[in-house]
FIMISE-959825 format. One record per residue (C-alpha): residue number from 1; z, x negated, y. Coordinates in Angstrom, 2 decimals. Layout:
N
+-----+---------+---------+---------+
!   i !       w !       u !       v !
+-----+---------+---------+---------+
! NUM !       Z !       X !       Y !
...
+-----+---------+---------+---------+
% end
This chain:
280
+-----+---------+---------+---------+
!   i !       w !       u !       v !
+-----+---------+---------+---------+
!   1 !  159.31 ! -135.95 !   46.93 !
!   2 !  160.38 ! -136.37 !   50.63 !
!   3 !  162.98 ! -138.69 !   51.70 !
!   4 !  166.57 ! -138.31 !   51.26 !
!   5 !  166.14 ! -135.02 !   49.34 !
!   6 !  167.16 ! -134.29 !   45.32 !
!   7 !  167.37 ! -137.32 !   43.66 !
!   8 !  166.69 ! -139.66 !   46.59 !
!   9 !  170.20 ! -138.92 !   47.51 !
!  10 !  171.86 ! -140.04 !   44.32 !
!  11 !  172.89 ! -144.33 !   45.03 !
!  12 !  173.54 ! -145.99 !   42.24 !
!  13 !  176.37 ! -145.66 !   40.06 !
!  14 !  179.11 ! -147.94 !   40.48 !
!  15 !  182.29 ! -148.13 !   38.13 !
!  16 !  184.96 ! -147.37 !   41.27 !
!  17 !  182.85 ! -144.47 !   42.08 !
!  18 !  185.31 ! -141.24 !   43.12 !
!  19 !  184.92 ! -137.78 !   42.26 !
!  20 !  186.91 ! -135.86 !   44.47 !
!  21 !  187.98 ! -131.91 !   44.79 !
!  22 !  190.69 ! -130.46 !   47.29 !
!  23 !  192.23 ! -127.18 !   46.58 !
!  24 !  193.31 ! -125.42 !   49.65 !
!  25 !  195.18 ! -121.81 !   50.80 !
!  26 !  192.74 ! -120.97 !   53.75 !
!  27 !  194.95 ! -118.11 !   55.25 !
!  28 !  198.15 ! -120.18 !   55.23 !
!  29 !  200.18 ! -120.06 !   58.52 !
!  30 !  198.58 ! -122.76 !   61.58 !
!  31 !  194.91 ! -122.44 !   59.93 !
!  32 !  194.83 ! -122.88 !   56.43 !
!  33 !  196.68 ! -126.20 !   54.00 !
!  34 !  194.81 ! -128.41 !   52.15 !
!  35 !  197.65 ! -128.10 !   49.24 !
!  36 !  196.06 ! -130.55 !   46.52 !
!  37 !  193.71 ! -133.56 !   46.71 !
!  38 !  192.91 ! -134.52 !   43.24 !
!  39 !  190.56 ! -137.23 !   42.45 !
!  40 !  189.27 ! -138.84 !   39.12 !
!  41 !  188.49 ! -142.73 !   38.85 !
!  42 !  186.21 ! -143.61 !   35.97 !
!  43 !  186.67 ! -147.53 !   36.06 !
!  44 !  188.08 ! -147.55 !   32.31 !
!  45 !  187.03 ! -146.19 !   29.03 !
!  46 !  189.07 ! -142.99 !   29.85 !
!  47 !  188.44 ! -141.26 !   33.33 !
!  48 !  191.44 ! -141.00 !   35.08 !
!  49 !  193.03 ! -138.33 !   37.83 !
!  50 !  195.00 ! -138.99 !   40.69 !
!  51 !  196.31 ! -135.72 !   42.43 !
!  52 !  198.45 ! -135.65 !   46.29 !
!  53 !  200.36 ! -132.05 !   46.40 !
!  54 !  201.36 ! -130.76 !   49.99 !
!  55 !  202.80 ! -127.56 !   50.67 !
!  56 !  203.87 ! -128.05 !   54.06 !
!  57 !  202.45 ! -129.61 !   57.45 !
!  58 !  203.81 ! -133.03 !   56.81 !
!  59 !  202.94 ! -133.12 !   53.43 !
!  60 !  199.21 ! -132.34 !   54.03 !
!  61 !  199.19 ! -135.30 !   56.66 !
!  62 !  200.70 ! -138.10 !   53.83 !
!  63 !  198.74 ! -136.82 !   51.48 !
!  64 !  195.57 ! -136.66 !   53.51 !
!  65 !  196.56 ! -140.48 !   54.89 !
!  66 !  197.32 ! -141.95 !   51.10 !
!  67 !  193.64 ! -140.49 !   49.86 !
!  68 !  191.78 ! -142.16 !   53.07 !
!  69 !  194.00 ! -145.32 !   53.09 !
!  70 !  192.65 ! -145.51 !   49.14 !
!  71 !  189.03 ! -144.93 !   49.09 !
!  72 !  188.81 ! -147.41 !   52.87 !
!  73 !  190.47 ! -149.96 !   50.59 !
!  74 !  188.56 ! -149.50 !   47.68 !
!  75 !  185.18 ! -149.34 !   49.73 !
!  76 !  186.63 ! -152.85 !   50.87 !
!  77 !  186.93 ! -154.26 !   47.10 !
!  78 !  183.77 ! -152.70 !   46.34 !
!  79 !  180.77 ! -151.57 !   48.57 !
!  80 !  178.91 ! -149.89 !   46.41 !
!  81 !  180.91 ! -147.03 !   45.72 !
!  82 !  180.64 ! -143.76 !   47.24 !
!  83 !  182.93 ! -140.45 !   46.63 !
!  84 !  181.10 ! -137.57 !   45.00 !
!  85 !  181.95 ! -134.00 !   45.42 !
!  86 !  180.30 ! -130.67 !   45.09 !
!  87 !  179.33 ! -128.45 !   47.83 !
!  88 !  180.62 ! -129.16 !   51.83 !
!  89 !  184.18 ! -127.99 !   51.51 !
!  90 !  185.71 ! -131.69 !   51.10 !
!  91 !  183.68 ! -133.44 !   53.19 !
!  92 !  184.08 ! -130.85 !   56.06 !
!  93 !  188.05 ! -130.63 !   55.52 !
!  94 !  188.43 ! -134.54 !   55.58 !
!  95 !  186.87 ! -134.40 !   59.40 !
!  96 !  189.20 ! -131.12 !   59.86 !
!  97 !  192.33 ! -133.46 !   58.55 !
!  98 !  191.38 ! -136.18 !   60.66 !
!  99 !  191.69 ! -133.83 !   63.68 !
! 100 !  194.47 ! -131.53 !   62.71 !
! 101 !  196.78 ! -134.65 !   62.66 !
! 102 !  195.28 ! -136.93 !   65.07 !
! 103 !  195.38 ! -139.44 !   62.14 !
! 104 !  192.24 ! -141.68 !   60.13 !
! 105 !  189.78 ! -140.70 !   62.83 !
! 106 !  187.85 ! -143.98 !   63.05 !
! 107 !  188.17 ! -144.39 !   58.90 !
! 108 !  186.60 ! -140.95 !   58.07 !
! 109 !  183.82 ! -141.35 !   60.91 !
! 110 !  183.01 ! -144.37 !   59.19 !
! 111 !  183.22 ! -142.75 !   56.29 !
! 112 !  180.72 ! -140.52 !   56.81 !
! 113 !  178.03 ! -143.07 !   59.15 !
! 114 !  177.80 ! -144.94 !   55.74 !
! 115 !  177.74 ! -141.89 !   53.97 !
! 116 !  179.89 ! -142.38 !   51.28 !
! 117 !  180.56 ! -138.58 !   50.41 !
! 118 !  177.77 ! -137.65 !   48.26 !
! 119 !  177.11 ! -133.79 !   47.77 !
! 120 !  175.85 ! -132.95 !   44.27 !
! 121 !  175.10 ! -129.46 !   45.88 !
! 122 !  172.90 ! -130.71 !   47.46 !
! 123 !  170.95 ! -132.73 !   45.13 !
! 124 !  171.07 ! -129.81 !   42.98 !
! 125 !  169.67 ! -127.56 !   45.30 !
! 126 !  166.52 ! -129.57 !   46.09 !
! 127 !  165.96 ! -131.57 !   42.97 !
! 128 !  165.66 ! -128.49 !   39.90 !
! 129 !  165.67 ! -125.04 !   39.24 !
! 130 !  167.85 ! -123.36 !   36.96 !
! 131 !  168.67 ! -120.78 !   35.08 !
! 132 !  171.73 ! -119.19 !   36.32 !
! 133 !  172.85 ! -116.47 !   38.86 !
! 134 !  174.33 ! -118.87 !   41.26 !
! 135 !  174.66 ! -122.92 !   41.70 !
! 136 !  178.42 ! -122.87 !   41.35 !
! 137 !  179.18 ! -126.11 !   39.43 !
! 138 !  180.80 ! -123.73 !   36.94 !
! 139 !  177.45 ! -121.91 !   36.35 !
! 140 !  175.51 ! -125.49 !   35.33 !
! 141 !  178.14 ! -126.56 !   33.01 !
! 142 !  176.53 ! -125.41 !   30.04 !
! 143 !  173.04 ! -127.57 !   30.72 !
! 144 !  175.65 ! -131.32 !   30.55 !
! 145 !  177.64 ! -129.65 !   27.80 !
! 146 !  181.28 ! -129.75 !   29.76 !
! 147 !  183.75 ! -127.70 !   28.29 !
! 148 !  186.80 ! -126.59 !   30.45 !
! 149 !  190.47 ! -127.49 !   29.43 !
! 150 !  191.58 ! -124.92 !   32.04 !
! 151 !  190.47 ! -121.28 !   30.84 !
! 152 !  189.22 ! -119.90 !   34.10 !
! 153 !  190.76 ! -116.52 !   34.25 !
! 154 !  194.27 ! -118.06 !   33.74 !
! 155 !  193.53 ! -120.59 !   36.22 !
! 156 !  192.31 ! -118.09 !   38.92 !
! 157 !  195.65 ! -116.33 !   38.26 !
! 158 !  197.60 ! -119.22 !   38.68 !
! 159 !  195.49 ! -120.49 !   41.90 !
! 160 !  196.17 ! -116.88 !   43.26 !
! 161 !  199.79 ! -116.77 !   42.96 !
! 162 !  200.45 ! -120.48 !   44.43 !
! 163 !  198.16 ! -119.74 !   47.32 !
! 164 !  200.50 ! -116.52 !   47.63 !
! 165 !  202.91 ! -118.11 !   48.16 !
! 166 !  201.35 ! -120.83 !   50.61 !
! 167 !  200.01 ! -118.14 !   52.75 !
! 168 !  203.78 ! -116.39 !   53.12 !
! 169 !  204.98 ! -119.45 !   54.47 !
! 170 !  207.16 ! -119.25 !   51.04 !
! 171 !  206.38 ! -122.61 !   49.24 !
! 172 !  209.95 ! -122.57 !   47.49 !
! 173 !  208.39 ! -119.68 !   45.58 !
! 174 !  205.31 ! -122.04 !   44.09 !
! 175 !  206.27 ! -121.77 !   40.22 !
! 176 !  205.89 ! -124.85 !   38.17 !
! 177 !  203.69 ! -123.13 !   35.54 !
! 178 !  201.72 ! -122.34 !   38.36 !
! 179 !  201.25 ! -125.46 !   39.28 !
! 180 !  200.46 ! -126.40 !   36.34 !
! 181 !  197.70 ! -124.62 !   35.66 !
! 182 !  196.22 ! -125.56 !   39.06 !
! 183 !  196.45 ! -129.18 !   38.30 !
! 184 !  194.20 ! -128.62 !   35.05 !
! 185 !  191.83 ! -126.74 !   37.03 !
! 186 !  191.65 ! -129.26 !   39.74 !
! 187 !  191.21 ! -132.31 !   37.11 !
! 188 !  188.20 ! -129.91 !   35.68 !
! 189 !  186.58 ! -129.61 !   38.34 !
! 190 !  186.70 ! -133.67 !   38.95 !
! 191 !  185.72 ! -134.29 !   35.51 !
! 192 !  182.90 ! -131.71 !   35.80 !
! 193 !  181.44 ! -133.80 !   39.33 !
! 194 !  181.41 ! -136.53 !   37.31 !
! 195 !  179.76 ! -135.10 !   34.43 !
! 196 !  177.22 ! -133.42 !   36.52 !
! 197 !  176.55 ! -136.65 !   38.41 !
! 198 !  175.81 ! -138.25 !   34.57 !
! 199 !  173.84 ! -135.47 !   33.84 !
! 200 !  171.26 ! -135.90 !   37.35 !
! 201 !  171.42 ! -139.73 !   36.55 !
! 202 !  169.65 ! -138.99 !   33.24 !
! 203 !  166.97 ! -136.71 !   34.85 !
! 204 !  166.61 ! -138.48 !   37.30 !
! 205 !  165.31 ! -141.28 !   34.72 !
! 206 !  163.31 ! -139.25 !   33.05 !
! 207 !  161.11 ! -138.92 !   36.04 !
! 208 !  161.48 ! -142.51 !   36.66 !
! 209 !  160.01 ! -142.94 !   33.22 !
! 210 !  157.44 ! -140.90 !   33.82 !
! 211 !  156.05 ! -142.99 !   36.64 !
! 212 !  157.50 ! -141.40 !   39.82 !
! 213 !  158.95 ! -143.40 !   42.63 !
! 214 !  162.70 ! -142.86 !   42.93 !
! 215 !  164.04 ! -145.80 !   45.44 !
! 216 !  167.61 ! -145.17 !   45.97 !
! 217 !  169.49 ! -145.20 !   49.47 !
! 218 !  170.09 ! -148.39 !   50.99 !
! 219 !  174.09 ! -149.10 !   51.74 !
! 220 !  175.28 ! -148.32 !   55.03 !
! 221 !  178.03 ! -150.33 !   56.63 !
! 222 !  179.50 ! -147.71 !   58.61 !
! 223 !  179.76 ! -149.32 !   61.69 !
! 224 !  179.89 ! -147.36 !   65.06 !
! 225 !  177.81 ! -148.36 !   68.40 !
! 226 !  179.78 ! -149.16 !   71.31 !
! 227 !  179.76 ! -146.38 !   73.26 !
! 228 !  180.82 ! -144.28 !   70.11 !
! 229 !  184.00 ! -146.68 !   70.10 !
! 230 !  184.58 ! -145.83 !   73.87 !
! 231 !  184.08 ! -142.29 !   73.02 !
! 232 !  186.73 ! -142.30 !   69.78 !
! 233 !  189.02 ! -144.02 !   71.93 !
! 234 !  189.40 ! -141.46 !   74.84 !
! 235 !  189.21 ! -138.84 !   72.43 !
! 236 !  192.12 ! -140.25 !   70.13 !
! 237 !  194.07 ! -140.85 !   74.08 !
! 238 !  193.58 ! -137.56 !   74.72 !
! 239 !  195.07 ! -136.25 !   71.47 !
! 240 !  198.11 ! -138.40 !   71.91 !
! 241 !  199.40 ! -136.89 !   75.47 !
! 242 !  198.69 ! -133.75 !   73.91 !
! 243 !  201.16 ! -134.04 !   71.06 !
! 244 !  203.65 ! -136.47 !   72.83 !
! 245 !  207.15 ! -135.12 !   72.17 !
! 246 !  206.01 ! -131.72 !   70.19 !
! 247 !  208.82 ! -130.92 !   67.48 !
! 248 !  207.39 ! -129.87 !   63.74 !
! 249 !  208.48 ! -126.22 !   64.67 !
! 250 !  210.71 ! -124.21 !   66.27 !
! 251 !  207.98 ! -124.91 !   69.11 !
! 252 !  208.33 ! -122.99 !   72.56 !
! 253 !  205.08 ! -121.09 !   73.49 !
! 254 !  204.08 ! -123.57 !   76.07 !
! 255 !  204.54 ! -126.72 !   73.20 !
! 256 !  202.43 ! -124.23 !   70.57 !
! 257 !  199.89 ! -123.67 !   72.91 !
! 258 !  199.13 ! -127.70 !   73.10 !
! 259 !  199.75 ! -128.10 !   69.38 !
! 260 !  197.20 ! -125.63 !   69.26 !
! 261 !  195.02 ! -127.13 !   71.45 !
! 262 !  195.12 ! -130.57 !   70.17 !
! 263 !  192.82 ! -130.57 !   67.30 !
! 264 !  190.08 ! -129.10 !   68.96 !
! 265 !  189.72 ! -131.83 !   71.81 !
! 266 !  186.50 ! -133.03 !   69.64 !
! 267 !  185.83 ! -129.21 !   68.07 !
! 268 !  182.21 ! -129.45 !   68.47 !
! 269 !  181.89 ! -133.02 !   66.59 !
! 270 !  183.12 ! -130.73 !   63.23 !
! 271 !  181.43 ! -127.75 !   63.97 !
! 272 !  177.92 ! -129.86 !   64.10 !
! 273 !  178.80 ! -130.38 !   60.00 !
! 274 !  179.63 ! -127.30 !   59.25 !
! 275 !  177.35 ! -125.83 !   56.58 !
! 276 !  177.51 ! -122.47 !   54.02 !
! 277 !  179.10 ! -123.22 !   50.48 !
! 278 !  178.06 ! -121.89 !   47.40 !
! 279 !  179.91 ! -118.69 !   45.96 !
! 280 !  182.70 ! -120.68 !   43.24 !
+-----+---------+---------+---------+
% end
């Protein structure tokens, strides 16, 4: 098996270990919103989820701040953890957050050098093949036996209608049954990341048992070289004389333009992790 592929990616478990999904309305006004980051901890005999709602500019940015702030601090406490999601969307939008609102740069970048997001599409991908028309985590379900509390078609209603509503700059109209039914589908799909990361634990030891080699990553501190600092720092002064002053709307076309113009002072460092995600 070659390094760093399939199950040479999974690090060991570790009880603060987060499993992480983000729900967002792509064609809402200014380039999409990141409307829910929901998160399940499984330090206690139940697993527990954590959810940060935004349905607005300012919103997105506390939310986005609380969730980093949290898993930095926890990382902290204890170094062995890592956040698990499935497929590139989260990791990609926590870079895109960063930028968008000039905000948790330097945590998410180290973040990411220690590489703490773990992508059970990727292990998936290069570590089996199954059965099933696509790799969408809600195809594989079946093979760890995770049943949904969230029936999908009502929940793919519910996800269209909020995101409806998101998208015509109408959050006011966001029903509460709505959002209901998108918190149970969000939860589900954190439960099911954990649940699949159980599930390639225990094949992963059957091979182990069977004799083959499966060392796991080493930990990563995270830690950036100098001129990477240097780099993060004229980058991050840039961003600030760009904003300086902008109002949260009612913006002339000159003040757009740099609002505009601010999150893509470091476009290409995003674009570089950019990668396809599997059909949900």
């Amino acid at each position: 098996m070659e390094d760093n592929r399939g199950f040479l990616k999974l690090p060991e478990p570790n009880s603060a270990d987060v499993f992480f999904d983000i729900e967002g309305a792509r064609h809402a006004p200014g380039g999409g919103l990141e409307y829910l980051l929901g998160y399940v901890l499984n330090d206690t005999d139940t697993a527990s989820f954590h959810e940060h709602w935004a349905f607005n500019r300012s919103q997105e940015k506390a939310a986005f701040e609380t969730f980093v702030d949290f898993v930095t601090e926890r990382w902290r406490q204890h170094p062995g953890m890592h956040v698990y999601h499935y497929a590139h969307y989260e990791k990609t939008a926590m870079k895109q957050l960063a930028m968008r609102h000039g905000t948790r740069e330097n945590e998410v970048d180290q973040l990411l050098r220690a590489k703490k997001f773990i992508d059970l599409y990727a292990v998936v991908r290069q570590s089996l093949i199954a059965s099933v028309e696509s790799y969408s985590i809600k195809r594989l379900e079946p093979f760890y036996n995770f049943k949904r509390d969230a029936e999908l078609a009502e929940a793919q209603h519910g996800l269209q209608r909020l995101e409806r509503s998101l998208e015509l700059d109408n959050p006011d109209a966001v029903q509460s049954q709505d959002q209901d039914i998108v918190r149970k589908y969000n939860k589900d799909d954190c439960v099911s990341t954990l649940e699949l990361r159980n599930w390639l634990e225990t094949l992963r030891q059957q091979h182990v048992e069977a004799g083959q080699g499966m060392p796991r990553p080493e930990l990563r501190d995270g830690s950036a070289s100098d001129a990477i600092e240097e780099r993060n720092d004229a980058v991050s002064q840039v961003f600030e004389r760009l904003v300086e002053g902008l109002p949260e709307s009612d913006r002339t076309q000159n003040q757009q333009a740099r609002w505009l113009l601010a999150p893509g002072r470091d476009f290409q460092r995003v674009r570089n992790d950019c990668q396809p995600c599997p059909v949900e």
